[in-house]
N, C-alpha and C positions, 0 to 999 in steps of 0.2 A: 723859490720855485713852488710854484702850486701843485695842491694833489689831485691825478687824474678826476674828473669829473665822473659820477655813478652813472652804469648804464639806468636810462627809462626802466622803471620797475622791479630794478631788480630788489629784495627785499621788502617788497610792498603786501600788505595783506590781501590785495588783488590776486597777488602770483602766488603766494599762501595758500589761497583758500583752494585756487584753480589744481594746484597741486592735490594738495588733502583731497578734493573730489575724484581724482583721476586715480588716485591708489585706493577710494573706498570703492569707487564703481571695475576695476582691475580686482580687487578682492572678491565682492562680491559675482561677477564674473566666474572666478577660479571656483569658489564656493559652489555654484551652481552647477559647474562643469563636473566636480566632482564627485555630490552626492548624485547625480546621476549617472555617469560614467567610469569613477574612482579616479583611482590616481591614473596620473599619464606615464604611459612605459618606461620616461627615462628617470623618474623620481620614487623612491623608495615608500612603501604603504607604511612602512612599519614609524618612516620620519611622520608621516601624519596623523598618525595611533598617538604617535607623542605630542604634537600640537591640539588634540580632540577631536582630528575627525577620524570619521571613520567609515566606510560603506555600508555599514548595521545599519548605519543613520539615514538613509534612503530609501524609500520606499519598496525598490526595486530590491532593493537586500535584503529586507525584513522579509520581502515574500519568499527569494530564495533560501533564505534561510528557513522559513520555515516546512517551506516545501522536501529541504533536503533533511530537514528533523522527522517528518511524518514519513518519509521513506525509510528512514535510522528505524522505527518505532513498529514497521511493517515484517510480521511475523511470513518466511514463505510459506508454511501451513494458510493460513489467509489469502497469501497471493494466487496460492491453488485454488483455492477454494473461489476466488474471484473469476479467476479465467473460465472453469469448467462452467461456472455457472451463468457468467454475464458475457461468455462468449461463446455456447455452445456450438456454432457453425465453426469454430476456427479448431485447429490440430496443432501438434507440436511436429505432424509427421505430413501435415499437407503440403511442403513444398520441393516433394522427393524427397523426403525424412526430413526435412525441414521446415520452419513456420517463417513466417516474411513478417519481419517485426520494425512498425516506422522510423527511421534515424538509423536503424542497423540493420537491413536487406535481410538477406537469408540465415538464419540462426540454426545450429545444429543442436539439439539437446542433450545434454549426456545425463540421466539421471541422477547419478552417482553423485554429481556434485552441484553446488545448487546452485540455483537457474537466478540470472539478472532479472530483477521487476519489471524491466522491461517488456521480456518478454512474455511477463505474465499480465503486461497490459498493453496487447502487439499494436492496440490502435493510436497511440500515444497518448493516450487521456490518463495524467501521474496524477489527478486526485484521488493521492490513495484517502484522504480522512474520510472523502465521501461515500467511497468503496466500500470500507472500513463498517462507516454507519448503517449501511446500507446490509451487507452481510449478518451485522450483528441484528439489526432488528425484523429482517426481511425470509434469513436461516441459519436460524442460530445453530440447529438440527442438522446436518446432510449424511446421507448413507449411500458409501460408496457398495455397490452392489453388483453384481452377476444374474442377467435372465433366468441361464438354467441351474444356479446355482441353492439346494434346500437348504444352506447355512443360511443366504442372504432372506431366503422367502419366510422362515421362519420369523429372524431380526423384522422385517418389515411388518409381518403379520402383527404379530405382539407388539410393535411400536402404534399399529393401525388403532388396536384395542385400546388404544390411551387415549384415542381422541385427541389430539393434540394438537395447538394453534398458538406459532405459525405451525402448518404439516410439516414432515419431513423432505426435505429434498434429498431424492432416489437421483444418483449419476450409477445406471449403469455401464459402468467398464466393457462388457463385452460387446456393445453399440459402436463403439468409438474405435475407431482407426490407430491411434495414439492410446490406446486401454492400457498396454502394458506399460507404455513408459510413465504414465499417469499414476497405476499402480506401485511400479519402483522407486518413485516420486516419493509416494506416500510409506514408502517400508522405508526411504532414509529415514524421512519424519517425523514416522509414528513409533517404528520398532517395528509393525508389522505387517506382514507381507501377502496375508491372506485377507479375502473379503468373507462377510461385509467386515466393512469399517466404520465406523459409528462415531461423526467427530460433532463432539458438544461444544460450542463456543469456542473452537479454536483447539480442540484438545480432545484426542482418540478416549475414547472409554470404551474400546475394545469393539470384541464381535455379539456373534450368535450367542454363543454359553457367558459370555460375560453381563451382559445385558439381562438373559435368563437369570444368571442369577440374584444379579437386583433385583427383578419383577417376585423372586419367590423370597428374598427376604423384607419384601418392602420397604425397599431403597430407592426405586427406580423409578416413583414419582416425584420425591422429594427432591432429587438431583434435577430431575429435569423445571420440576417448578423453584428450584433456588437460582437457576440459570435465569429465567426469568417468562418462560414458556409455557401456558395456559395449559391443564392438564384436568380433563374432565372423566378420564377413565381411571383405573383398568376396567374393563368389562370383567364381570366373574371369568371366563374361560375364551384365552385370547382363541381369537380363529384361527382354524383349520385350515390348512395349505387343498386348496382343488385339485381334485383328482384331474 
């Protein structure tokens, strides 16, 4: 009896090769699908961590990832310090005590406890590294202040005497609609609760008498030019508050 006769092809290097093409272009395929999209819902990330992929390895990851490192890295003293100044038209109290922040509607602020970045960049623009650079080389200086307040006019007067570039940036609090939560803000902080408040590079160096008394031991140019802020004064006898 004879043995059945071979199907056409079958075991040919024809049918070899056509094969090996269709699982390298199926791989490559999945490959593709992946680093852009990760795994698909019903297979485990952590099996492909073991195999060498991984979503780091995409484009799209490395940015998220780093976006979400530069958020990790984002002091809320700075976040403050971003909004009062690169949003001065906005409130934390303009929408009925609330502020309308993109992705998340209407925000209630509680001082007390600290505030999502979000809302301290209500327009949705998360580049914080830009913010970041921008703050430090733009005001490195800011003095939170009160109009009729002779602690803050003082602080101002004798910062004025220094000549000093970049100037100071003056947020007065009693302007603003949101002043005191702004203020509460700043006593989590800082520690403290009264103006002015005098933040150097991200970090209170106090008020009125504390600054005073750098300027009489002569401290209070060296602080400010190690920070990295041009200091052309003091003037002999800072100025006088106007009658």
């Amino acid at each position: 009896m004879k043995p059945p006769a071979a199907r056409p092809w079958t075991g040919s290097p024809y049918r070899r090769r056509r094969t090996l093409w269709t699982l390298l272009l199926l791989t490559a395929a999945f490959v593709c699908y992946y680093t852009q999209y990760g795994p698909p819902s019903l297979l485990s990330s952590a099996s492909f961590k073991d195999l060498g992929f991984s979503p780091d390895s995409s484009r799209a990851g490395r940015v998220g990832q780093a976006k979400a490192q530069a958020k990790a890295d984002v002091h809320e003293l700075d976040a403050l310090l971003h909004f009062v100044i690169a949003h001065p038209e906005r409130k934390f109290d303009e929408d009925g005590g609330s502020i309308r922040v993109k992705g998340l509607g209407s925000v209630q602020v509680d001082p007390a406890k600290p505030v999502d970045l979000q809302v301290y960049e209500p327009d949705g623009d998360d580049e914080w590294d830009d913010h970041l650079k921008k703050l430090k080389e733009q005001y490195p200086l800011v003095v939170f202040s009160k109009t009729f307040c002779p602690y803050s006019q003082r602080a101002k007067d004798l910062l004025t005497s220094y000549d000093i570039t970049p100037a100071p940036k003056v947020i007065e609090l009693n302007v603003r609609s949101d002043g005191p939560q702004v203020q509460a803000i700043l006593a989590r902080l800082t520690g403290r609760n009264t103006v002015p408040n005098i933040i150097l590079k991200g970090s209170s160096i106090g008020g009125s008498d504390d600054i005073a008394k750098l300027h009489d031991e002569h401290r209070l140019k060296r602080l400010l030019e190690e920070a990295g802020l041009t200091v052309k004064g003091p003037s002999e006898t800072p100025p006088e508050k106007e009658s």
